[in-house]
N, C-alpha and C positions, 0 to 999 in steps of 0.2 A: 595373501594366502591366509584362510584360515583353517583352525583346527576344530573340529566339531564332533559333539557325541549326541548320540540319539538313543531313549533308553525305551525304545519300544521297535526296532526292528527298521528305523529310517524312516516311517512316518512325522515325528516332528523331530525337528536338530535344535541344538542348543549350543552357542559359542565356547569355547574353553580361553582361544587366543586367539590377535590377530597380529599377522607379522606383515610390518610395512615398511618402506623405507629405510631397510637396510644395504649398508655399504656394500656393492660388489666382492666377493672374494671371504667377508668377515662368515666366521664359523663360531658360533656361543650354545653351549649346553643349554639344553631347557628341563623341566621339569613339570611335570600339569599331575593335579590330584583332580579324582574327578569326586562329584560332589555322593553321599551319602546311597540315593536312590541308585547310583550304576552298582551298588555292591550287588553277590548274586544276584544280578541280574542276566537271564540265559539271550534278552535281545539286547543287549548292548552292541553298539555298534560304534567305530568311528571313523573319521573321513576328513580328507584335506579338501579344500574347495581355492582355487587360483583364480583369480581375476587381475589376467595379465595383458597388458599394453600391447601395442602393433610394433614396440622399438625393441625386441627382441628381451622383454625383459624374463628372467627366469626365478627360480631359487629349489634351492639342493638340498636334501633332507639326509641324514645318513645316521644310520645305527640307532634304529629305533627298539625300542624294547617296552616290556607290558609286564608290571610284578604285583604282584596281589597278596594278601594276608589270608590265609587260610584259616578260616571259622565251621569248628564243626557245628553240624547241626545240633539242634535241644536233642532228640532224641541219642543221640551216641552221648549227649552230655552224661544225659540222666539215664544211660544202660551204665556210663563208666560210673558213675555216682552207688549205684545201685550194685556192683561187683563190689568194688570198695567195703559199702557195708557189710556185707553177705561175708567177705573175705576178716573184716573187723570183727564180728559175731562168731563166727568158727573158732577163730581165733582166743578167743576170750572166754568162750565155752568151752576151752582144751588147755586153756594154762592156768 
């Protein structure tokens, strides 16, 4: 099985991991950071892909979750920059 991300809408995939030859039964946390370019990205995409045997072979995924760091935009930077001052100057000019 692998795990894949595609940063343009699933026209091209790109590997993150691949899971093989694990023990029946065995259950281990994982963790995937994905690289620089999936950040805002509005087509990110990602997808498991199975390439499984005729002898019944499987594998179980559970409790998946997606967390991200929120980055304001430049312009809220520099309106908050800009209040700041505005709010510094009043100030200064009245004490």
């Amino acid at each position: 099985v692998r795990l894949e991300w595609s940063p343009n809408d699933g026209t091209d995939w790109e590997p993150l991991t691949v899971f093989s030859g694990l023990a029946a039964g065995d259950w281990f946390p994982n963790q995937f950071s994905l690289p620089p370019s999936a950040g805002n990205n509005p087509n990110l995409e990602l997808r498991l892909v199975a390439t499984l045997g005729t002898s019944g072979d499987r594998m179980a995924f559970d409790d998946f979750s997606l967390s991200g760091v929120s980055i304001p935009e430049p312009i809220t930077i520099g309106l908050l920059a800009f209040g700041v001052l505005i709010t510094a100057a009043h100030y200064r000019r009245f004490a």
